[in-house]
C-alpha positions in Angstrom: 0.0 0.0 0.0 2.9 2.5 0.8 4.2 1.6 -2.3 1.2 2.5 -4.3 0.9 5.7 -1.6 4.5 6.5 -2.7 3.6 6.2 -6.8 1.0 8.5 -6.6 2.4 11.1 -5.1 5.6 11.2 -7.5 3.2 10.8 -10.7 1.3 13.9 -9.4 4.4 16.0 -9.1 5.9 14.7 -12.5 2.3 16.0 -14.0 2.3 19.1 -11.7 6.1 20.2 -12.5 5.3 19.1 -16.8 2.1 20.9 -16.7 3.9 24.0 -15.4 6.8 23.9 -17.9 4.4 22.9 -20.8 2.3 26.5 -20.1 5.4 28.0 -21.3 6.6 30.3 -24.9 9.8 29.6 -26.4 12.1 32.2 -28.3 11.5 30.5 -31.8 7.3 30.7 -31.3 7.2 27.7 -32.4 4.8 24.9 -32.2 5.3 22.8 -28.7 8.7 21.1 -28.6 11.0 19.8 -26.8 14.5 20.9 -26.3 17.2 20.0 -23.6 14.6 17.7 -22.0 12.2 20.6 -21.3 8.6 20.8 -23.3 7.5 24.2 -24.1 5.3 25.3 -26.6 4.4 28.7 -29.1 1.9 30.8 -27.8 4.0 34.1 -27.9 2.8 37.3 -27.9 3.0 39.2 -31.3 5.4 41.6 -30.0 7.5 39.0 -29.7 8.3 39.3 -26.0 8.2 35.9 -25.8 5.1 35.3 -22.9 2.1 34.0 -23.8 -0.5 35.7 -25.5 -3.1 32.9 -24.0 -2.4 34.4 -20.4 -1.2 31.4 -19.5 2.5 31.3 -17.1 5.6 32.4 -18.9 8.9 30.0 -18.8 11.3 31.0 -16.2 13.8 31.1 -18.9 12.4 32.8 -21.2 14.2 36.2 -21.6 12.0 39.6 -21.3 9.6 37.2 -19.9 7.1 37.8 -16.9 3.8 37.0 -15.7 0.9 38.5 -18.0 -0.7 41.5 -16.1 -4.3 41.0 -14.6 -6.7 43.0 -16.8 -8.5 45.2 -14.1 -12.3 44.9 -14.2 -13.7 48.2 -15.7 -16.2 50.1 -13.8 -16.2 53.5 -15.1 -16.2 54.8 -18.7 -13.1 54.8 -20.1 -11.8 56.2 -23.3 -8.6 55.9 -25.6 -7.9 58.3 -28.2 -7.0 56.3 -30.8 -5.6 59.3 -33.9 -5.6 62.9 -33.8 -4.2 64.4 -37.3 -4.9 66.5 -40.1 -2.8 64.0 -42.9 -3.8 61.0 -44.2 -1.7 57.3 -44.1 0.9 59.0 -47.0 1.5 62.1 -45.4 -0.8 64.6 -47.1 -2.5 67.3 -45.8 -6.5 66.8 -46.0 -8.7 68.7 -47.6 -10.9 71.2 -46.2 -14.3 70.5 -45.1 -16.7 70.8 -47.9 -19.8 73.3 -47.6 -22.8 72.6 -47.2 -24.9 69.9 -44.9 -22.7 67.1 -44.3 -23.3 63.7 -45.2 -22.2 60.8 -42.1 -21.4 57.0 -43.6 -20.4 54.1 -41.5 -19.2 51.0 -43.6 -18.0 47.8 -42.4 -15.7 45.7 -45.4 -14.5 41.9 -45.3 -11.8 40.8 -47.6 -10.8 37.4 -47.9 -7.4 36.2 -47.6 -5.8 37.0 -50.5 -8.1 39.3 -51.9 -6.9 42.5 -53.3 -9.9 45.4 -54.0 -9.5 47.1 -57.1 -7.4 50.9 -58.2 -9.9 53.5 -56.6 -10.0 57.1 -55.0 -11.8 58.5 -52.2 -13.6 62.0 -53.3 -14.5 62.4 -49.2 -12.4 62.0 -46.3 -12.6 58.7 -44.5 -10.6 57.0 -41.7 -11.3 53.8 -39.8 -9.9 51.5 -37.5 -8.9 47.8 -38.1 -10.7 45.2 -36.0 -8.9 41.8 -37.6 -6.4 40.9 -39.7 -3.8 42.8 -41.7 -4.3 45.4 -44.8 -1.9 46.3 -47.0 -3.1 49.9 -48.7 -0.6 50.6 -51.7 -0.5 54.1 -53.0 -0.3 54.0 -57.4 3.4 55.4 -56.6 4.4 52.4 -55.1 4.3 53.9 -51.5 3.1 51.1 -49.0 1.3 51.3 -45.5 0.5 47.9 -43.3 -2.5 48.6 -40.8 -2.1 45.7 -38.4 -5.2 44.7 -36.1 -6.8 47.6 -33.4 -4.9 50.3 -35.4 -6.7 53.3 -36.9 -6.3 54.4 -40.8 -6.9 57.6 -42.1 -7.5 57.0 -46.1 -5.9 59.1 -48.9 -7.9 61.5 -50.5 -8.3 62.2 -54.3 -4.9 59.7 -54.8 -5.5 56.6 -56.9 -4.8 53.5 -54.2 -5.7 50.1 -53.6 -5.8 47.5 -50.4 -4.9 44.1 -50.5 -5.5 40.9 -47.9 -1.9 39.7 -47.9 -2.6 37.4 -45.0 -4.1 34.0 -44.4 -7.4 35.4 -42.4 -10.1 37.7 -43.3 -10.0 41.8 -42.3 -12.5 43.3 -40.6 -12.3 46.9 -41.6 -14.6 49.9 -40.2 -14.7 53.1 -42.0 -16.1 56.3 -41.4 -17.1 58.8 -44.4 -17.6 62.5 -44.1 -19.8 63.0 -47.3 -22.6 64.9 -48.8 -25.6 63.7 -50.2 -25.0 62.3 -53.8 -21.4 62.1 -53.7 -19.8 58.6 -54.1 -17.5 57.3 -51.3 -15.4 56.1 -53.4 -14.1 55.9 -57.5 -13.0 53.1 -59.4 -10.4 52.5 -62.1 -10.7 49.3 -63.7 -8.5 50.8 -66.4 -5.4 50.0 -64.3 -4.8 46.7 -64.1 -3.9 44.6 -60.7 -0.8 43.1 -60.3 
């Protein structure tokens, strides 16, 4: 009986100790491996801190690594500024306001991955934010901005551009018009082709 007594208590601290080792992120973000006799397994952050984006503990070895902060619970409103500027993504000053009663459009887009959306201008100022994914906006000079996830984008305006889904999940993209009545959000150019 003190044998089986004895078993059981070193199996439950061989699972305790690999359970605590396997909640760990290794340098290469890899899937789970093993290395030097130690399991650990890829769930680092995107920043590349190496800790866990699943909340879960950190490895003791890891460097730049420590415990993922508790998020507090939120009991008052709380707000984030998120862009304040008068350019758009490229760097150019926007235009002025137009006259006249103004026009308000909320649009939510999906692209695929892998789907690119046509050449096209904006005759209105728009900006958004990102909610998933990546988006590649390329200007028709060749100029390039990446909007990652939970970032804002303030669109070029009057300049031929187009966006692209270089990644392997969809983006969720919100954007925000200020129009007037009759105007189109935005212009097409089929006549340039897509690369």
């Amino acid at each position: 009986m003190k044998k089986i007594f004895y078993y059981l208590i070193a199996t439950a601290i061989i699972v305790c100790c690999t359970v605590a080792v396997t909640k760990c992120c290794d340098k290469s973000c890899a899937s789970c491996e093993e290395s030097a006799g130690v399991t650990t397994c890829g769930n680092c952050c995107a920043s590349g801190d190496n800790c866990c984006a699943s909340g879960d503990n950190c490895c003791a070895s890891c460097d730049n690594c420590s415990a993922p902060a508790e998020e507090a619970e939120v009991t008052s409103v709380q707000s984030t500024e998120l862009i304040r500027t008068s350019q758009s993504w490229d760097g150019v000053e926007l235009p002025d306001y137009f006259q006249g009663r103004p026009e308000l459009v909320a649009v939510k887009y999906i692209f695929p991955a892998g789907k690119k959306l046509g050449w096209h201008h904006h005759p209105v100022m728009n900006y958004g934010i990102l909610v998933e994914g990546e988006l590649t906006i390329i200007g028709q000079d060749g100029q390039e901005k990446v909007v990652h996830e939970g970032e804002p984008v303030v669109e070029m305006v009057n300049t031929i551009h187009h966006g692209e889904n270089r990644g392997t999940k969809p983006v969720v993209l919100y954007m925000f018009y200020l129009s007037q009545k009759d105007l189109p959000l935005a212009v097409q150019h089929p006549e340039i082709p897509l690369e």
